[in-house]
VOTIPA-456936 format. One record per atom (N, C-alpha, C): residue in three letters; y, z, x. Coordinates in steps of 0.1 Angstrom, whole numbers, plus 5000, padded with zeros to 4 digits. Layout:
BEGIN
alaYZX
...
//
This chain:
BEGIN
unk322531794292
unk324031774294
unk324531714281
unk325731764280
unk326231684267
unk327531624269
unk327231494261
unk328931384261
unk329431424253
unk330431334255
unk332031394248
unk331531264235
unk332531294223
unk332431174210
unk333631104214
unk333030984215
unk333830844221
unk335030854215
unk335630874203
unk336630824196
unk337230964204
unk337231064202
unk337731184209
unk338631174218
unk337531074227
unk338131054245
unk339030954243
unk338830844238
unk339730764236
unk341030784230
unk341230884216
unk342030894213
unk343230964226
unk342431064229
unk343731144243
unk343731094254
unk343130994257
unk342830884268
unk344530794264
unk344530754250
unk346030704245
unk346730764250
unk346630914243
unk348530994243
unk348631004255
unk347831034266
unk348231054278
unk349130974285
unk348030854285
unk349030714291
unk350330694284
unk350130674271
unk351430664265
unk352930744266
unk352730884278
unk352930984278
unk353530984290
unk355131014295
unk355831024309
unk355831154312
unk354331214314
unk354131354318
unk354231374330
unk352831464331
unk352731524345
unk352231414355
unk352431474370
unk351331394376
unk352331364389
unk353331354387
unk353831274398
unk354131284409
unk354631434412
unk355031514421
unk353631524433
unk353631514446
unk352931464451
unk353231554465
unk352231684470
unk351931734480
unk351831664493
unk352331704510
unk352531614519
unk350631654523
unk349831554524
unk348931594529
unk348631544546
unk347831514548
unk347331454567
unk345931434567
unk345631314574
unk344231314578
unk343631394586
unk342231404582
unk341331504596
unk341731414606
unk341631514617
unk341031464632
unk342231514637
unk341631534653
unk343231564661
unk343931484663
unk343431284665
unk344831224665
unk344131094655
unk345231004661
unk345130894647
unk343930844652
unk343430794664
unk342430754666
unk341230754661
unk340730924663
unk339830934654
unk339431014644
unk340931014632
unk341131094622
unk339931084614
unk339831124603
unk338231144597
unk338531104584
unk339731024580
unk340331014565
unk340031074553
unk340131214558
unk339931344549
unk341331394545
unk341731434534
unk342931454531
unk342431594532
unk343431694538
unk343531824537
unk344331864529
unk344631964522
unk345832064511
unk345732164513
unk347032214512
unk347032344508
unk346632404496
unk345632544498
unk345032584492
unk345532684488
unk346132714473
unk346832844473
unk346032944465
unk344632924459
unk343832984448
unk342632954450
unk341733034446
unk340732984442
unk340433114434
unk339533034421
unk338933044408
unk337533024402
unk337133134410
unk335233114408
unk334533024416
unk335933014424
unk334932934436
unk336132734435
unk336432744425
unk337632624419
unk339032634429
unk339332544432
unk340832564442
unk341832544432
unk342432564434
unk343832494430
unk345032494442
unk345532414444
unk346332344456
unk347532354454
unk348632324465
unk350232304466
unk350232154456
unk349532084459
unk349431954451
unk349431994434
unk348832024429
unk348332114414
unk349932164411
unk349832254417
unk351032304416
unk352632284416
unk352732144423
unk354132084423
unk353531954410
unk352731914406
unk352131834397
unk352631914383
unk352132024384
unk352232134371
unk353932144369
unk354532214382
unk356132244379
unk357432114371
unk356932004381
unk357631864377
unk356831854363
unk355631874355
unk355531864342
unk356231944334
unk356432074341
unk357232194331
unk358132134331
unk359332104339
unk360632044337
unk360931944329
unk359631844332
unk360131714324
unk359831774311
unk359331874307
unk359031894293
unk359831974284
unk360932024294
unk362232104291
unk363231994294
unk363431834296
unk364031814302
unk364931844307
unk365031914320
unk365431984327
unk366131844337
unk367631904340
unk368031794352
unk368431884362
unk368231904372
unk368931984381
unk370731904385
unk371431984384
unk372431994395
unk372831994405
unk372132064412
unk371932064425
unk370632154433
unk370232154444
unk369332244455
unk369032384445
unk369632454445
unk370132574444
unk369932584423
unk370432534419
unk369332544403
unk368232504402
unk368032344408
unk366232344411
unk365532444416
unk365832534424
unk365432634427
unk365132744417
unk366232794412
unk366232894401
unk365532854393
unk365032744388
unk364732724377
unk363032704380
unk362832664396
unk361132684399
unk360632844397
unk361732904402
unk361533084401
unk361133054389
unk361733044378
unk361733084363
unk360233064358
unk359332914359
unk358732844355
unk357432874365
unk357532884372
unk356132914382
unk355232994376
unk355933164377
unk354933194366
unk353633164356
unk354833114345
unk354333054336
unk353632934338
unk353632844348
unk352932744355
unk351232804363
unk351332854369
unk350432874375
unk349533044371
unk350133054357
unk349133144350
unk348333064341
unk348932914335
unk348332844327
unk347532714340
unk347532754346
unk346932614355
unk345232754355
unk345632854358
unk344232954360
unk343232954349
unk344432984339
unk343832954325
unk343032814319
unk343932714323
unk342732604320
unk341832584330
unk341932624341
unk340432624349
unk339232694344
unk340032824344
unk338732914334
unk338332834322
unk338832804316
unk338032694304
unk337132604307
unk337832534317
unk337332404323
unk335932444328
unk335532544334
unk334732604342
unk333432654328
unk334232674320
unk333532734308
unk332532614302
unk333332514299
unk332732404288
unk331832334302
unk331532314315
unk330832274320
unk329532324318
unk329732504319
unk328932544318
unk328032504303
unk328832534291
unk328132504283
unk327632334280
unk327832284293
unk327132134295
unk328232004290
unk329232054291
unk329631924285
unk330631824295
unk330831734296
unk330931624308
unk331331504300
unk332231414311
unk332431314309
unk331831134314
unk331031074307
unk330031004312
unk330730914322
unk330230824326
unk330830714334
unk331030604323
unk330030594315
unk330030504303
unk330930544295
unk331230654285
unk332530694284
unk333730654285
unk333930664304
unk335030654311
unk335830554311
unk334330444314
unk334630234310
unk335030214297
unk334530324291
unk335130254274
unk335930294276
unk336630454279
unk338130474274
unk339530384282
unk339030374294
unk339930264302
unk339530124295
unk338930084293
unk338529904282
unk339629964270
unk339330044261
unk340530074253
unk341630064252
unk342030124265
unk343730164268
unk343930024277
unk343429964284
unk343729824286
unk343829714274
unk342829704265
unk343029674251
unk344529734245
unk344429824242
unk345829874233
unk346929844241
unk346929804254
unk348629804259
unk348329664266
unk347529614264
unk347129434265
unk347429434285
unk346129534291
unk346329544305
unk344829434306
unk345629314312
unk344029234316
unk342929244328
unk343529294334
unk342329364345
unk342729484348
unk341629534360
unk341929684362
unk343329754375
unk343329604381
unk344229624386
unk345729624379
unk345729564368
unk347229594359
unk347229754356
unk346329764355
unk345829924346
unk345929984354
unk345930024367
unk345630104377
unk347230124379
unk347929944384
unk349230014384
unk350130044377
unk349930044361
unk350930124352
unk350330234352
unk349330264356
unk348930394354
unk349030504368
unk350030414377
unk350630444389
unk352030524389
unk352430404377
unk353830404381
unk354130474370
unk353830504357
unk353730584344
unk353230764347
unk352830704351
unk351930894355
unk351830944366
unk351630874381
unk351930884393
unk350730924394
unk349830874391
unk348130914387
unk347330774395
unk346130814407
unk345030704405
unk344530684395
unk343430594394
unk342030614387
unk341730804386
unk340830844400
unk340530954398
unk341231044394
unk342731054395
unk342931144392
unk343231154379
unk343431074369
unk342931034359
unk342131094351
unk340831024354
unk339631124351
unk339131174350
unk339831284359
unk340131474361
unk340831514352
unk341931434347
unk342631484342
unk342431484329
unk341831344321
unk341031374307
unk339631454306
unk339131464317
unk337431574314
unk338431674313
unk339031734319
unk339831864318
unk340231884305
unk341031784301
unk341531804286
unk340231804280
unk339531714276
unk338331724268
unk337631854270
unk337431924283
unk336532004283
unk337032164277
unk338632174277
unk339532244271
unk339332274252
unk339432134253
unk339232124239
unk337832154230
unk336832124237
unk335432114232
unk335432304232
unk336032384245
unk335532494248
unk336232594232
unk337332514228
unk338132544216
unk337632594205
unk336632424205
unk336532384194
unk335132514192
unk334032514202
unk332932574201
unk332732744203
unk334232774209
unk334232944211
unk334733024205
unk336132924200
unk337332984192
unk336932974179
unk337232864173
unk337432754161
unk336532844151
unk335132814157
unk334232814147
unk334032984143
unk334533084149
unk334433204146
unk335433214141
unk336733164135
unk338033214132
unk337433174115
unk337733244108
unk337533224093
unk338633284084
unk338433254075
unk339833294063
unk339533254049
unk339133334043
unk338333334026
unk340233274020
unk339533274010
unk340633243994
unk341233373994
unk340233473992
unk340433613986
unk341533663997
unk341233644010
unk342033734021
unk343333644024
unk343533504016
unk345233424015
unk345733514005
unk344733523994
unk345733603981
unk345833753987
unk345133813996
unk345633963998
unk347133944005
unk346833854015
unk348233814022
unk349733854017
unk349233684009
unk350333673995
unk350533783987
unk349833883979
unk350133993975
unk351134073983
unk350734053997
unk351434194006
unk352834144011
unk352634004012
unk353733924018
unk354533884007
unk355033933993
unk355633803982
unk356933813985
unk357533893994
unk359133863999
unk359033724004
unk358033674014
unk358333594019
unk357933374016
unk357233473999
unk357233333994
unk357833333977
unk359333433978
unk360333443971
unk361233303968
unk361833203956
unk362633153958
unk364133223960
unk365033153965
unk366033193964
unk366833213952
unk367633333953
unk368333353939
unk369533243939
unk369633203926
unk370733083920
unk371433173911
unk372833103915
unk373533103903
unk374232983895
unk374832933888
unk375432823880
unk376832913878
unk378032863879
unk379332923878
unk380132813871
unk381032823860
unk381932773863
unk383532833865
unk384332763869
unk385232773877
unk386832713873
unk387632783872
unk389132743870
unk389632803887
unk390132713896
unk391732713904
unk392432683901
unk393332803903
unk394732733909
unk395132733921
unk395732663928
unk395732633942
unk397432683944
unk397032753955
unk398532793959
unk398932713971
unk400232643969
unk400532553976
unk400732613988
unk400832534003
unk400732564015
unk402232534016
unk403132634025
unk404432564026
unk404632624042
unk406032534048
unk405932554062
unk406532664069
unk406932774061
unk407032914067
unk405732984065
unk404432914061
unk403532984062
unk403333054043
unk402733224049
unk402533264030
unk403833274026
unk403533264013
unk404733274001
unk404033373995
unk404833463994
unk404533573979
unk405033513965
unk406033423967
unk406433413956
unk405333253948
unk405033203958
unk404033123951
unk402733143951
unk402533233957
unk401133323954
unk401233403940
unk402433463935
unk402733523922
unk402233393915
unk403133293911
unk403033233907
unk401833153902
unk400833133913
unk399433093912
unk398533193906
unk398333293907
unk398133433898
unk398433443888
unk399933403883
unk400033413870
unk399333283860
unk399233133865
unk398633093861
unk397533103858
unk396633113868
unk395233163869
unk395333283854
unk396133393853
unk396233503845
unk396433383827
unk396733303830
unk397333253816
unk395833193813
unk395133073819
unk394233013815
unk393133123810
unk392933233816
unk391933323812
unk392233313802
unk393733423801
unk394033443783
unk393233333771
unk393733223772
unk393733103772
unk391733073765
unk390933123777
unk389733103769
unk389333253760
unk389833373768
unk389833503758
unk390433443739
unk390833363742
unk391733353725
unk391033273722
unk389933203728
unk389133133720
unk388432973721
unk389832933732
unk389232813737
unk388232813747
unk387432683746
unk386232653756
unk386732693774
unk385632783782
unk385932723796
unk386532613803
unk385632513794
unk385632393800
unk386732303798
unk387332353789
unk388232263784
unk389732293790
unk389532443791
unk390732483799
unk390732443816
unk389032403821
unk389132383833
unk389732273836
unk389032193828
unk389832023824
unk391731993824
unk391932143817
unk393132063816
unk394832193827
unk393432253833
unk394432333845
unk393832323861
unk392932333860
unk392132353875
unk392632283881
unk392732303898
unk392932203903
unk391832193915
unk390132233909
unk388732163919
unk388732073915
unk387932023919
unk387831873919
unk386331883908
unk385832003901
unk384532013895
unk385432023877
unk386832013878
unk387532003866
unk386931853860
unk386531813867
unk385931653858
unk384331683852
unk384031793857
unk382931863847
unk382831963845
unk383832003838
unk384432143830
unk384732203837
unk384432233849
unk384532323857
unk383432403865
unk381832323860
unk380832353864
unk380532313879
unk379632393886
unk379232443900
unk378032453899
unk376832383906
unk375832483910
unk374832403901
unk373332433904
unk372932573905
unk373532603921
unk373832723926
unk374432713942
unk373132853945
unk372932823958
unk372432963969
unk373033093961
unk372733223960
unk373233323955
unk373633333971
unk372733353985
unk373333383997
unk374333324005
unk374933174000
unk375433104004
unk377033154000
unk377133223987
unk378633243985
unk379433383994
unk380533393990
unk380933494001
unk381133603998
unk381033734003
unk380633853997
unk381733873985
unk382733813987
unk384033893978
unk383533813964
unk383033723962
unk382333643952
unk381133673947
unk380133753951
unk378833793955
unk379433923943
unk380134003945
unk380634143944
unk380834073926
unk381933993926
unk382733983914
unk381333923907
unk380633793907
unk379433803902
unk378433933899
unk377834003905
unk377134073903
unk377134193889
unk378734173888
unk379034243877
unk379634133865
unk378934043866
unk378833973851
unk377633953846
unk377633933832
unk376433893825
unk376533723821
unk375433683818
unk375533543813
unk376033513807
unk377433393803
unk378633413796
unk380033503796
unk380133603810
unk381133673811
unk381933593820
unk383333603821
unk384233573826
unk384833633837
unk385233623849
unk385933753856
unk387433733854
unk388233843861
unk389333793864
unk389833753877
unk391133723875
unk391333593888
unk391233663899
unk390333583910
unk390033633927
unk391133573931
unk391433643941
unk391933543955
unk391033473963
unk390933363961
unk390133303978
unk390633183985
unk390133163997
unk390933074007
unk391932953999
unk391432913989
unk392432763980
unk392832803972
unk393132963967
unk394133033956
unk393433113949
unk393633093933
unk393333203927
unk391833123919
unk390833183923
unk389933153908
unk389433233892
unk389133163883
unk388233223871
unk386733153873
unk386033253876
unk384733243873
unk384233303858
unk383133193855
unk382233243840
unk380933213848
unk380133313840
unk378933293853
unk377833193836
unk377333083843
unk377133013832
unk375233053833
unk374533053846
unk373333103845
unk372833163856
unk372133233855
unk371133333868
unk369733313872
unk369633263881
unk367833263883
unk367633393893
unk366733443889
unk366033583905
unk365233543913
unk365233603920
unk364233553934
unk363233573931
unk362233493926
unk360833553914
unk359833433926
unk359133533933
unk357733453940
unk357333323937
unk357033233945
unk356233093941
unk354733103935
unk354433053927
unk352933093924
unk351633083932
unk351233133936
unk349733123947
unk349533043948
unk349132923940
unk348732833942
unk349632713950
unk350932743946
unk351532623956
unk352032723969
unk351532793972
unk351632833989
unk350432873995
unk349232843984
unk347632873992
unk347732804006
unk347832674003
unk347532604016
unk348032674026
unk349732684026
unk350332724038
unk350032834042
unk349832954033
unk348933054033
unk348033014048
unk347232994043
unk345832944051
unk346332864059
unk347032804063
unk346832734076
unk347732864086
unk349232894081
unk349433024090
unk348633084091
unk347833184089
unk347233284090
unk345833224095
unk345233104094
unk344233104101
unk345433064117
unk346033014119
unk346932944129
unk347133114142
unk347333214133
unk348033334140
unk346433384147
unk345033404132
unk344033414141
unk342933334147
unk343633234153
unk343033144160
unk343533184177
unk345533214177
unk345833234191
unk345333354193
unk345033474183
unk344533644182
unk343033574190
unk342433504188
unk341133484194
unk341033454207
unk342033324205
unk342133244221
unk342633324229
unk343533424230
unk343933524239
unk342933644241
unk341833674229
unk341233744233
unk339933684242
unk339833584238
unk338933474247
unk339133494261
unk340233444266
unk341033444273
unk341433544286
unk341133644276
unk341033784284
unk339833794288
unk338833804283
unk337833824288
unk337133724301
unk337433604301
unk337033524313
unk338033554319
unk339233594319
unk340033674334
unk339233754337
unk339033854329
unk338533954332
unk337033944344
unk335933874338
unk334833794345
unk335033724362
unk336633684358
unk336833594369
unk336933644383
unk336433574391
unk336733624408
unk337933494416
unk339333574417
unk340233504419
unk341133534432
unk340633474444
unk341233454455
unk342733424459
unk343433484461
unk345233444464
unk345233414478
unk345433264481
unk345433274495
unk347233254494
unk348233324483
unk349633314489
unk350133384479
unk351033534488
unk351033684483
unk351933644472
unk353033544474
unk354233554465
unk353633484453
unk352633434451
unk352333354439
unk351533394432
unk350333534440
unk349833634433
unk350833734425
unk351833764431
unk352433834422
unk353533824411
unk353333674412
unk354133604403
unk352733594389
unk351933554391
unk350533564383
unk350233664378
unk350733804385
unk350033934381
unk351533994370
unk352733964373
unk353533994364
unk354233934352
unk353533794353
unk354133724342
unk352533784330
unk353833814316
unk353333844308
unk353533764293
unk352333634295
unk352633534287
unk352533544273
unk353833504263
unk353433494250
unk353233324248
unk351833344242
unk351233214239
unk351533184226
unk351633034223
unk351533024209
unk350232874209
unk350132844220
unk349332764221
unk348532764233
unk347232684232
unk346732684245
unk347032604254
unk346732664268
unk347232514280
unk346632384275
unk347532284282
unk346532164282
unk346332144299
unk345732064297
unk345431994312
unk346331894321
unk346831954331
unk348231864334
unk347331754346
unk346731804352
unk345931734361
unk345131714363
//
C-alpha cells in the first residue's frame, strides 16, 4: 500500500478548510429499527447510484448542488429559480460526482491511501495554522465552516488526494511536448503570437463649436475651412508641429500635435481608411470626425510582425501541453466509464447523466 507525501496532504488539507465550500447541505436521514425503542442507530440514505459497487446518495448529491451554487454564487430569488437553476446544474453535478468516483476507485486500486498517521498530522497542522488548541475547537469550525464532521472530512481529503495522485500517475506522466513540436506550433500558429499593428499620428483640430439649434452648416464650413488653411500652411513649408501648436484645438497641441504609438485596431474605420493610404511623412486632408475637422501626418508605422520564439516558448508549452493533458484526461475518462458497471436506482437522474455532454477544461475535484 502506498501513502500519500505529507506536505501534499497538508497543503489541501489547508485550502479546503480555509474554503466556504461544499459540504453543508445535509440529506433527512432516520435510524434503523421500527421504533425509537429499539432503533439500531444506523443512518439510512437514499441511494441514488451505484458505481462498481460505490453508492452515491441524496446526501452526496444535495452536498454537490449547494457547492455548484456557492461556486457560481448563485442567490435564489425565490422556490421556483432555485429550482430552475437545480435543473440546470444537476447534470453537470452528478456526471462529475461519477467521475470522481471512478478515479477514486482507480488510485485505491493502484494502492494508494490515506494513513491515520497522516491524518493526525494534517489536522495537528491545520489546528497549528488557524491556532485551534484542541480537537474540539477544530471539529467545530470545521462544523460550522464546512458543515463537515471529522469523518467526513477525511473522505473528503483521501478523495481529493486519491484524484490527484491518479492524475499525476495516469495522465501527467504520459502527456509530453518536445521544444521541436512548440516551434512546429509557433510556425503554424504566428497569427496568434503577432504584435499588434501601431501607428504614431500627428494631428491638427479644429473643433466645430456645438450650438443650441443643434448642426450648423455654417460653422461646420467654417471649421473646414480652417482645418483647409493650416494644411496649406504646412504644404508651404512650415513644420506640423508648429502649426499644431499654434491652431489645434487637442489638447496633444502641447506636443505638436503628436498621438500614439496608438492600436492600428483601436481607431475608427473612417481613420483606418484615410491612414492606410499614407506613407511615412504624408499628410491627409481634412476628415470630419465626432470633435470637427482633423489633419493627420502619419509620423510612424509598425506591422504586426510575430514575437520571437523565444519569448512565447514557455507559453507555448504550457498551453499546448494544458490542451493535451484534458485530450488525455477525457480520454482516460472514457475509458473507466466505459469499464464501469453503473446502477440508476432514480430514472430521472439517469437521464440527466446520459444527456449531459460535458465540456471539461478541468478535472473534478472532490466535493465530499
Amino acid at each position: 500500500m502506498q501513502r500519500f507525501d505529507n506536505a501534499t496532504c497538508l497543503a489541501l488539507a489547508v485550502v479546503l478548510i480555509a474554503s466556504a465550500g461544499a459540504g453543508t447541505a445535509r440529506a433527512q436521514a432516520r435510524l434503523g429499527g421500527d421504533t425509537p425503542e429499539n432503533a439500531s442507530g444506523i443512518v439510512l440514505q437514499r441511494i441514488l447510484a451505484k458505481v462498481n459497487g460505490d453508492i452515491i446518495t441524496q446526501t452526496d448529491l444535495e452536498n454537490r448542488q449547494v457547492a455548484a451554487l456557492r461556486q457560481e454564487n448563485f442567490a435564489p430569488t425565490s422556490d421556483a429559480v432555485l429550482r430552475r437553476k437545480l435543473v440546470e446544474v444537476t447534470p453537470r453535478v452528478i456526471s462529475n460526482a461519477v467521475d470522481e468516483l471512478l478515479l477514486v476507485q482507480r488510485g485505491r486500486v493502484l494502492g494508494y491511501y490515506l494513513s491515520d498517521e497522516q491524518f493526525a498530522e494534517m489536522v495537528a497542522g491545520i489546528k497549528e495554522e488557524n491556532g485551534f488548541e484542541t480537537d474540539e475547537v477544530f471539529e467545530e469550525a470545521l462544523l460550522q465552516a464546512e458543515g463537515m464532521t471529522v469523518t467526513d472530512f477525511r473522505r473528503s481529503m483521501e478523495h481529493r488526494i486519491l484524484v490527484n495522485q491518479v492524475q499525476q500517475i495516469e495522465i501527467l506522466r504520459k502527456v509530453m511536448l518536445t521544444e521541436t513540436e512548440a516551434r512546429e506550433y509557433y510556425d503554424a500558429n504566428l497569427d496568434q503570437y503577432a504584435e499588434e499593428p501601431t501607428v504614431t499620428l500627428r494631428e491638427i483640430l479644429i473643433a466645430v463649436p456645438e450650438t443650441p439649434g443643434g448642426f450648423s452648416v455654417a460653422a461646420d464650413d467654417l471649421a473646414r475651412a480652417a482645418a483647409e488653411e493650416a494644411r496649406q500652411r504646412v504644404l508651404d513649408g512650415e513644420a506640423f508641429g508648429v502649426v499644431a501648436i499654434a491652431v489645434s484645438d487637442a489638447p496633444s497641441k502641447a506636443n505638436e500635435g503628436l498621438i500614439g504609438p496608438l492600436d492600428y485596431a483601436i481607431l475608427s474605420e473612417t481613420v483606418q481608411q484615410v491612414i492606410d493610404g499614407l506613407e511615412v511623412g504624408d499628410m491627409s486632408a481634412p476628415i470630419r470626425t465626432p470633435g470637427g475637422f482633423q489633419v493627420l501626418q502619419l509620423e510612424a508605422r509598425t506591422e504586426a510582425n510575430p514575437l520571437p520564439f523565444d519569448e512565447v516558448k514557455n507559453s507555448i508549452m504550457d498551453s499546448v501541453f494544458n490542451d493535451r493533458r484534458w485530450e488525455e484526461f477525457n480520454r482516460y475518462l472514457e475509458q473507466l466509464r466505459g469499464e464501469a458497471v453503473i446502477e440508476w436506482k432514480d430514472d430521472e437522474l439517469e437521464r440527466a447523466y446520459e444527456q449531459y455532454e460535458p465540456q471539461r477544461v478541468s478535472p473534478p475535484r472532490a466535493n465530499n
